[in-house]
VOFIDREN-295675 format. One record per residue (C-alpha): residue in three letters; x, y, z; residue number from 1. Coordinates in steps of 0.02 Angstrom, whole numbers, plus 50000, padded with zeros to 5 digits. Example, Ala and Ser with C-alpha at 12.3 -4.5 7.8 and 13.67 -1.06 7.14 Angstrom:
<rs>
(r 'ALA', (50615, 49775, 50390), 1) (r 'SER', (50684, 49947, 50357), 2) 
</rs>
This chain:
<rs>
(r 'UNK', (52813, 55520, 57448), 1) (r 'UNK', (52832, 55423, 57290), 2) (r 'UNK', (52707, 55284, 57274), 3) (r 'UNK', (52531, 55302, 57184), 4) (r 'UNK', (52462, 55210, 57348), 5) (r 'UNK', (52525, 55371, 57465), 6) (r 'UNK', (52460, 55493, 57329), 7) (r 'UNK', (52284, 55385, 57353), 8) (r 'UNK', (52282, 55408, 57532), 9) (r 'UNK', (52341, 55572, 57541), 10) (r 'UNK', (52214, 55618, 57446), 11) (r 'UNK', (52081, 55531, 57521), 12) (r 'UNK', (52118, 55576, 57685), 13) (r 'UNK', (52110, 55772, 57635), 14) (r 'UNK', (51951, 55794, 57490), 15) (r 'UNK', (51806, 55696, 57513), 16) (r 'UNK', (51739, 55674, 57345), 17) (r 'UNK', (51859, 55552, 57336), 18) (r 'UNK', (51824, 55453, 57513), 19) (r 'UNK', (51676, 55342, 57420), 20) (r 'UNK', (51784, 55279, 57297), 21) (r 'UNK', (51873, 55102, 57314), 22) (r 'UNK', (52062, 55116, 57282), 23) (r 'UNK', (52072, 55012, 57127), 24) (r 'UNK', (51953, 55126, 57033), 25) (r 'UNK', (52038, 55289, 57097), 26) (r 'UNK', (52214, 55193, 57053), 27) (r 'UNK', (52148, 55206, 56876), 28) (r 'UNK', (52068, 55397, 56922), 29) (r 'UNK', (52207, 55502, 56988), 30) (r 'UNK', (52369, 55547, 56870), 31) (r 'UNK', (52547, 55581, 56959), 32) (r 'UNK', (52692, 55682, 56921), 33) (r 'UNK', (52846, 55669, 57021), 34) (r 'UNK', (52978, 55852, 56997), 35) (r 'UNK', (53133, 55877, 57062), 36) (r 'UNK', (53174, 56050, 57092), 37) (r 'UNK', (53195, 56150, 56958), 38) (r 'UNK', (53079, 56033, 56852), 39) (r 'UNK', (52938, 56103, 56778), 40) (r 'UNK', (52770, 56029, 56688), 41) (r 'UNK', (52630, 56109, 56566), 42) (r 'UNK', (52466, 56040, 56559), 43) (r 'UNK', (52381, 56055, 56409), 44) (r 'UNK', (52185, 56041, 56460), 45) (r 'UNK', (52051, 56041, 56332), 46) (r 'UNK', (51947, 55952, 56462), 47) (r 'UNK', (51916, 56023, 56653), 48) (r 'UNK', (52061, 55941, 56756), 49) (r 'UNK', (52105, 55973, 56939), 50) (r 'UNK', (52285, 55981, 56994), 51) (r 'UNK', (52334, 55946, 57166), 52) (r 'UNK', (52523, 55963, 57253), 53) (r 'UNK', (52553, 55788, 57357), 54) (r 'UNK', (52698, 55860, 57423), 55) (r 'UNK', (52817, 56005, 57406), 56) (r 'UNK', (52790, 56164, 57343), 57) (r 'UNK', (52779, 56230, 57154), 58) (r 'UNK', (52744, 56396, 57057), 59) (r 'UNK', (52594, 56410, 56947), 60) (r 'UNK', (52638, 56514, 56790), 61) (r 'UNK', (52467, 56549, 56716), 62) (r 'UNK', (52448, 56697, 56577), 63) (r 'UNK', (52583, 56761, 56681), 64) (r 'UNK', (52529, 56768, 56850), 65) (r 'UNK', (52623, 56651, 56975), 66) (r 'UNK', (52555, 56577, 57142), 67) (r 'UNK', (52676, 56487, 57254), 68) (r 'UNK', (52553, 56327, 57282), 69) (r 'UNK', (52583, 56181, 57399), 70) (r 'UNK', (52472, 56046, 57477), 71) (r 'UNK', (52410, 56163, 57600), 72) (r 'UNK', (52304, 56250, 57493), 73) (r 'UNK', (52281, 56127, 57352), 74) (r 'UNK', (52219, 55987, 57439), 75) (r 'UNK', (52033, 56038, 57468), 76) (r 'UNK', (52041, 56166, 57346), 77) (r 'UNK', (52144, 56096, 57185), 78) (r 'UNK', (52185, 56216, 57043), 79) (r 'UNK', (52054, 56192, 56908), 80) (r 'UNK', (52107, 56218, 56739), 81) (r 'UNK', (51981, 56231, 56604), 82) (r 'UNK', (52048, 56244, 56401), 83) (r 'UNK', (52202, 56327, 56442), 84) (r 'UNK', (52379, 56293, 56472), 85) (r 'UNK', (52459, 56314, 56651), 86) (r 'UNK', (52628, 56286, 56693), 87) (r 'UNK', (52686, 56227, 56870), 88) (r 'UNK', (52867, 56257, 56912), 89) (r 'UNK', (52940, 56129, 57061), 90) (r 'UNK', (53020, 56246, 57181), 91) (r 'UNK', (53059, 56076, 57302), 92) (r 'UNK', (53056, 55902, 57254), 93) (r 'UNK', (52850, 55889, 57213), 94) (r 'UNK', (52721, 55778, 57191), 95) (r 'UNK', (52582, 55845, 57090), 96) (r 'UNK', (52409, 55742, 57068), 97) (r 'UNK', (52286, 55770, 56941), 98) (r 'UNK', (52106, 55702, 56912), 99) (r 'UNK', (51947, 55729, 56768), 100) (r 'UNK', (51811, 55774, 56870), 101) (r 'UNK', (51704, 55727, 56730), 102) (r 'UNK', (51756, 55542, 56775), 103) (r 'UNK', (51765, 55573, 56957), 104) (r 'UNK', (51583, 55628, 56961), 105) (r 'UNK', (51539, 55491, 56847), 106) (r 'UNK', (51618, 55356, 56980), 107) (r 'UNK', (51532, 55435, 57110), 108) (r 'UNK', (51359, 55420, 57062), 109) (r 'UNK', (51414, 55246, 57007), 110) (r 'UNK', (51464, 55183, 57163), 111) (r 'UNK', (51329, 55272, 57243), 112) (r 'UNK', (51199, 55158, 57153), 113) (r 'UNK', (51309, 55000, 57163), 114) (r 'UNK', (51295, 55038, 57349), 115) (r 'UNK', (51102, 55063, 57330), 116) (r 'UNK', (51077, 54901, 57222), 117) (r 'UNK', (51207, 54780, 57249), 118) (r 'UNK', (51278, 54749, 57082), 119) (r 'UNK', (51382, 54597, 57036), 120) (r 'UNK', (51568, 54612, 57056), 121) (r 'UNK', (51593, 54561, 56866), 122) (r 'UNK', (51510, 54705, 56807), 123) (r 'UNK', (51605, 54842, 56935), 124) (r 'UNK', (51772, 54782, 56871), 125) (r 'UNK', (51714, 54791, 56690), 126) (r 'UNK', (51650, 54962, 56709), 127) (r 'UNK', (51785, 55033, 56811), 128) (r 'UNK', (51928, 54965, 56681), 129) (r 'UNK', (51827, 55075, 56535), 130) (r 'UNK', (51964, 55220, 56499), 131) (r 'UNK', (51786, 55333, 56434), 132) (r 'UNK', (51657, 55275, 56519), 133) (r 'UNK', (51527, 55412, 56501), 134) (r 'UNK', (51445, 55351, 56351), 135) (r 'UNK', (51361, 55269, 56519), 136) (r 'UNK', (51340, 55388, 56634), 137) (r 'UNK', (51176, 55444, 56552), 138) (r 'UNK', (51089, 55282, 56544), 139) (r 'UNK', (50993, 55185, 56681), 140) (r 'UNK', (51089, 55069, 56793), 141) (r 'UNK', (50994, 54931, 56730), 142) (r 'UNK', (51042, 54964, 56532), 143) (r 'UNK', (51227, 54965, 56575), 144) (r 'UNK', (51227, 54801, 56673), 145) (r 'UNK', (51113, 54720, 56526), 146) (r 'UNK', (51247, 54787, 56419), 147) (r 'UNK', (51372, 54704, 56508), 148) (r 'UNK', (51266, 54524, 56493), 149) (r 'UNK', (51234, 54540, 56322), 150) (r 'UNK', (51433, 54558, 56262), 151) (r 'UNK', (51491, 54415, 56175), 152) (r 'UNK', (51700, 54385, 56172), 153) (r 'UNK', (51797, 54413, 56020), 154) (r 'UNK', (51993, 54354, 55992), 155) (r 'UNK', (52027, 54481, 55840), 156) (r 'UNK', (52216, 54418, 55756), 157) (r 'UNK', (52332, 54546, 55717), 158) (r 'UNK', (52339, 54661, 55573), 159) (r 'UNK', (52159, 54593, 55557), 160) (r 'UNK', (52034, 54748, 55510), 161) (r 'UNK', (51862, 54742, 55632), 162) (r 'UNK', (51772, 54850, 55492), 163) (r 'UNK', (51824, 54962, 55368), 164) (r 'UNK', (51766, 55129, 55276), 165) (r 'UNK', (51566, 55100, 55185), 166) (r 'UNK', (51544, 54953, 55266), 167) (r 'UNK', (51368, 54920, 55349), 168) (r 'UNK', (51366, 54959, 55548), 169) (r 'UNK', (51319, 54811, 55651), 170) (r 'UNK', (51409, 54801, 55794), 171) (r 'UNK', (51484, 54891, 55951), 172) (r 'UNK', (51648, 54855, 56014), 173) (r 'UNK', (51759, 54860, 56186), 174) (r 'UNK', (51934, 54823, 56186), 175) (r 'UNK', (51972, 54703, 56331), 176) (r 'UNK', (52156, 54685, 56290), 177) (r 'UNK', (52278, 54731, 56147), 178) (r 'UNK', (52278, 54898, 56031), 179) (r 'UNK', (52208, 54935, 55867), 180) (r 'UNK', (52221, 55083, 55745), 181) (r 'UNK', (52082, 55203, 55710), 182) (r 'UNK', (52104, 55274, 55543), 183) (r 'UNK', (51983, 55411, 55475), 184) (r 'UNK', (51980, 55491, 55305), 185) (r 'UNK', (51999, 55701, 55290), 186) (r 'UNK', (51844, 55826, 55284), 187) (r 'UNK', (51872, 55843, 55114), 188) (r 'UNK', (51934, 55676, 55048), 189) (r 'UNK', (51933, 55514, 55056), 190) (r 'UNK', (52137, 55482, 55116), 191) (r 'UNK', (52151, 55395, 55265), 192) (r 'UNK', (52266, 55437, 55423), 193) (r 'UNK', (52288, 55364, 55582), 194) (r 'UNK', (52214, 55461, 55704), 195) (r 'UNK', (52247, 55365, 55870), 196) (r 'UNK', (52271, 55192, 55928), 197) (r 'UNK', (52142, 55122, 56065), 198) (r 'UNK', (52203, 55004, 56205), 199) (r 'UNK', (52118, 54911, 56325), 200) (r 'UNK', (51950, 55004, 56372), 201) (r 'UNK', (51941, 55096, 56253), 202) (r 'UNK', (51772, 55065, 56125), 203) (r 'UNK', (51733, 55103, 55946), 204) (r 'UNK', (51589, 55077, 55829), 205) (r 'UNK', (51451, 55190, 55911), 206) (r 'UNK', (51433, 55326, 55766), 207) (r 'UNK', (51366, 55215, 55604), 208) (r 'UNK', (51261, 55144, 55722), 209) (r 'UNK', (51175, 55296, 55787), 210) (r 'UNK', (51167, 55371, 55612), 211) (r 'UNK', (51116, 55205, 55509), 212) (r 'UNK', (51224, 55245, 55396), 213) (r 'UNK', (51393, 55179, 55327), 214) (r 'UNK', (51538, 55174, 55426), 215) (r 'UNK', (51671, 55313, 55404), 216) (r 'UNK', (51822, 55259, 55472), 217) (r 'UNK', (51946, 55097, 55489), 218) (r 'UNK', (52001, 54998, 55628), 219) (r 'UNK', (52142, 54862, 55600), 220) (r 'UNK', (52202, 54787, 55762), 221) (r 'UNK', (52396, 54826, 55785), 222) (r 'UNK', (52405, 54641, 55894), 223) (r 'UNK', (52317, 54470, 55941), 224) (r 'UNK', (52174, 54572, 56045), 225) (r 'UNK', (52047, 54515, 56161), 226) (r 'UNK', (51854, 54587, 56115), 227) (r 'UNK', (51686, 54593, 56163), 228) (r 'UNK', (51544, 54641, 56055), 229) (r 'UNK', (51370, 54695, 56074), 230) (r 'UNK', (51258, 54677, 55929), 231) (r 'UNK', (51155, 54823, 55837), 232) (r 'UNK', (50966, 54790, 55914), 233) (r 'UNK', (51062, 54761, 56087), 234) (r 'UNK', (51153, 54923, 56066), 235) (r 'UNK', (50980, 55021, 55991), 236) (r 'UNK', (50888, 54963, 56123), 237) (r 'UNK', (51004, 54985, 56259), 238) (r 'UNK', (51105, 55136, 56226), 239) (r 'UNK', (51022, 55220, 56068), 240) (r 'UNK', (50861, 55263, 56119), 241) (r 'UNK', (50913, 55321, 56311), 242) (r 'UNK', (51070, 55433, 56254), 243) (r 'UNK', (50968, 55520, 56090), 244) (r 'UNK', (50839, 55677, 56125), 245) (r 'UNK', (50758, 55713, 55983), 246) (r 'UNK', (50650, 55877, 55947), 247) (r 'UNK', (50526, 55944, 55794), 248) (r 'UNK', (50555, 56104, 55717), 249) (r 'UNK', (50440, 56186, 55816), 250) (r 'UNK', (50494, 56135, 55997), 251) (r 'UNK', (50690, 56172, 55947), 252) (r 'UNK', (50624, 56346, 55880), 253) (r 'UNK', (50568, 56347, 56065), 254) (r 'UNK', (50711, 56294, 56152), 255) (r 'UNK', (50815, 56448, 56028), 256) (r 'UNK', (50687, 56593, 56103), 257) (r 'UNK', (50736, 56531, 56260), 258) (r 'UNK', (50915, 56550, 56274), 259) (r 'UNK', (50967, 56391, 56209), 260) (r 'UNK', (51122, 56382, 56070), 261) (r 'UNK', (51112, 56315, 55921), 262) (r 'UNK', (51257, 56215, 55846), 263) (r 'UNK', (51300, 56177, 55651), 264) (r 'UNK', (51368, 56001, 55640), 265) (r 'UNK', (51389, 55988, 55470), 266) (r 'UNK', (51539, 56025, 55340), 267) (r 'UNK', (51598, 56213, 55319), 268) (r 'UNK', (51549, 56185, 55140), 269) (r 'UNK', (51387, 56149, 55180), 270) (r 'UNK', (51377, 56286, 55297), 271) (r 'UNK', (51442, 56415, 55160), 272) (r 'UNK', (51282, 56349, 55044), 273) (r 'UNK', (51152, 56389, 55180), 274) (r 'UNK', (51132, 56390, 55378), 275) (r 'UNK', (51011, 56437, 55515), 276) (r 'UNK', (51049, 56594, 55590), 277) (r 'UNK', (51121, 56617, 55753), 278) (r 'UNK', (51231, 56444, 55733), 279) (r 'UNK', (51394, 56398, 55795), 280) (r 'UNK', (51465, 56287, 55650), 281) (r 'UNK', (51586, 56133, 55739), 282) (r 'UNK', (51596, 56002, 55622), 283) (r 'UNK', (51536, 55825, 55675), 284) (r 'UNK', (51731, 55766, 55631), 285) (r 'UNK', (51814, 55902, 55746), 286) (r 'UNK', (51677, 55885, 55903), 287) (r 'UNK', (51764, 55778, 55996), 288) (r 'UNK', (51916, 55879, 55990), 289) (r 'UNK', (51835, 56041, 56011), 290) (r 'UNK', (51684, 56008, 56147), 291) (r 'UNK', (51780, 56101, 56282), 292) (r 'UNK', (51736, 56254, 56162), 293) (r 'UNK', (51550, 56243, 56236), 294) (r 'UNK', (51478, 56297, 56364), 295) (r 'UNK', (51435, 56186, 56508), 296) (r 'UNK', (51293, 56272, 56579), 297) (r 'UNK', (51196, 56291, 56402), 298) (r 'UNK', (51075, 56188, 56321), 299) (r 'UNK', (51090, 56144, 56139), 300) (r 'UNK', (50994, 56094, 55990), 301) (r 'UNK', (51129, 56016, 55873), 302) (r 'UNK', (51072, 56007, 55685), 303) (r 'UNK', (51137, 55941, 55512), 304) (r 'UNK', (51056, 55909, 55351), 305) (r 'UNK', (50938, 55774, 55381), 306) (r 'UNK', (50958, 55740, 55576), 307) (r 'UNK', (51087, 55587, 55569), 308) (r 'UNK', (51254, 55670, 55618), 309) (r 'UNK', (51159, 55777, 55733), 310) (r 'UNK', (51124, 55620, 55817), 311) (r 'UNK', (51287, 55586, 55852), 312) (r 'UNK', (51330, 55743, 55904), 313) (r 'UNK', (51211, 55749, 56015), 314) (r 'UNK', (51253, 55604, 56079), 315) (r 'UNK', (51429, 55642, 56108), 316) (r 'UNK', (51367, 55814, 56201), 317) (r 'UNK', (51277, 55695, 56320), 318) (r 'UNK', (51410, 55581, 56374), 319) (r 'UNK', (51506, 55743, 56392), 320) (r 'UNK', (51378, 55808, 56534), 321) (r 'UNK', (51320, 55938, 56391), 322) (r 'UNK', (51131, 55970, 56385), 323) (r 'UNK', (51111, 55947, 56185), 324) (r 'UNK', (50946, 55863, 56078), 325) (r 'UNK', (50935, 55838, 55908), 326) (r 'UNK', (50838, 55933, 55772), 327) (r 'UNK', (50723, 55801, 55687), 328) (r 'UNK', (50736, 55814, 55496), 329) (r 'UNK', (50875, 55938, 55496), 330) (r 'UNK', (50899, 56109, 55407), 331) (r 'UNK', (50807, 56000, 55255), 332) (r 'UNK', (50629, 56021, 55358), 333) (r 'UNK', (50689, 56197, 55442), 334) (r 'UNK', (50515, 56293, 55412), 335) (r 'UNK', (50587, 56458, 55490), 336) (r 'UNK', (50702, 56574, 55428), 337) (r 'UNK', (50875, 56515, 55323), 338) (r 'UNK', (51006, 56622, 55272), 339) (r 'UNK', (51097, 56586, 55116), 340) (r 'UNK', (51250, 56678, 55073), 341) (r 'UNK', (51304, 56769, 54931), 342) 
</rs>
């Protein structure tokens, strides 16, 4: 068993999650991995994945326990592997299949309302070709889809740059087809590296837009590339306002005597001048890189200086599933206690 098609319909036929999904979406959804014996594979998960064996049999080497795994007993319970590295050893020529249930549970309650509602065909294939599509999966049906009407086309020439660093935000952008480079200055200077290149739906733009502010990074298309744009009221109307909790002083304060954490988004310099007590200090540049560090099951009040970056970051917490609001007015308007180290 070779072909993505058999790994779909093995896998349909034996977990149901995966039953309501059409095949062209979970084409795009499930990941294979083909071993001969002998052959062996790590996955490296800072997101929750689930690992399925197709066919044959391999050895998990986890923290150095080994399970002899085959489809068996993977296929309606898959291994789940959470911020840590596993290692799966083919023992027999092996098919392994692996899937973000983040994105599975996203397409689910997708198609779930697209059954309900009868959505336009357009839209579905749009949607389901976005590589991230949970900057969505918090909004109302009806905000997505009005997205999708309101996006005007773009042909962006190579080498040409879409926006660059201190530039006024204005628009939102999906890639339909081609690449471009993401470059992004350090945390402590104003150098630029690339950090990644984006491919077709993939999006960029969101951040100056939530925070009003300048933009921070570069993007210079590596190719002729094929966009589509939605402008700044479309995308503070449509996305801004749904995807963005904000809470005073006094109801976060609250939320803290309850049980919920409270996260630092600003620079460790900043941190080192003053912070709220009881913080966990992830800067707003590293979140996206380090959001498997939080817990799923908390709730979290996300704060900066002023309430701008927290904005983002709570807005990447949300399309991550992660129960977060931001602190209105920041550790600047904090009227409870501050420490300030020596």
């Amino acid at each position: 068993m070779g072909t993505m098609e058999e790994s779909v319909r093995v896998l349909r036929d034996h977990y149901p999650p995966l039953t309501g999904i059409p095949e062209a979406q979970l084409m795009r959804l499930i990941r294979t991995y083909e071993l001969d014996p002998g052959d062996s594979v790590t996955f490296c998960s800072e997101k929750e994945e689930c690992v399925f064996v197709l066919s044959g049999e391999v050895q998990q080497n986890n923290d150095g326990e080994q399970n002899l795994l085959n489809p068996h007993n993977t296929l309606t319970r898959p291994v789940c592997l959470t911020g840590r590295n596993v290692t799966f050893s083919a023992q027999q020529s092996a098919v392994l299949g692996r899937i973000n249930p983040a994105r599975l549970d996203f397409l689910l309650s997708w198609e779930s309302l697209r059954a309900d509602t009868g959505i336009d065909e357009p839209f579905q294939r749009w949607l389901s070709g976005l590589n991230n599509p949970l900057i969505f999966s918090q909004l109302p049906l009806e905000n997505a889809h009005e997205v999708f009407r309101r996006l005007q086309p773009y042909t962006a020439k190579q080498g040409e740059v879409i926006f660059d660093m201190r530039e006024d935000a204005n628009r939102f952008y999906f890639i339909e087809s081609g690449r471009a480079e993401l470059w992004r200055p350090g945390l402590y200077d104003d150098e630029l590296t690339l950090t990644k290149v984006l491919t077709a739906g993939d999006y960029f733009g969101e951040e100056a837009l939530v925070t009003g502010e300048q933009r921070n990074a570069r993007i210079r298309m590596v190719e002729e590339s094929s966009l589509m744009i939605l402008e700044k009221k479309d995308f503070d109307e449509l996305i801004n306002a749904p995807m963005i909790e904000r809470v005073s002083s006094r109801v976060a304060n609250a939320m803290l005597e309850e049980g919920a954490q409270l996260l630092d988004v600003r620079y460790e310099d900043e941190y080192e001048m003053e912070y709220i007590p009881g913080c966990i200090l992830v800067p707003l540049l590293e979140l996206r890189e380090r959001v498997s560090e939080l817990e799923s099951g908390s709730d979290y009040v996300v704060y900066c200086h002023s309430g701008r970056r927290s904005d983002v970051a709570a807005m990447i917490l949300r399309q991550h599933k992660l129960r977060a609001v931001s602190l209105t007015g920041g550790i600047r308007d904090w009227p409870y206690e501050i420490e300030h180290p020596e």
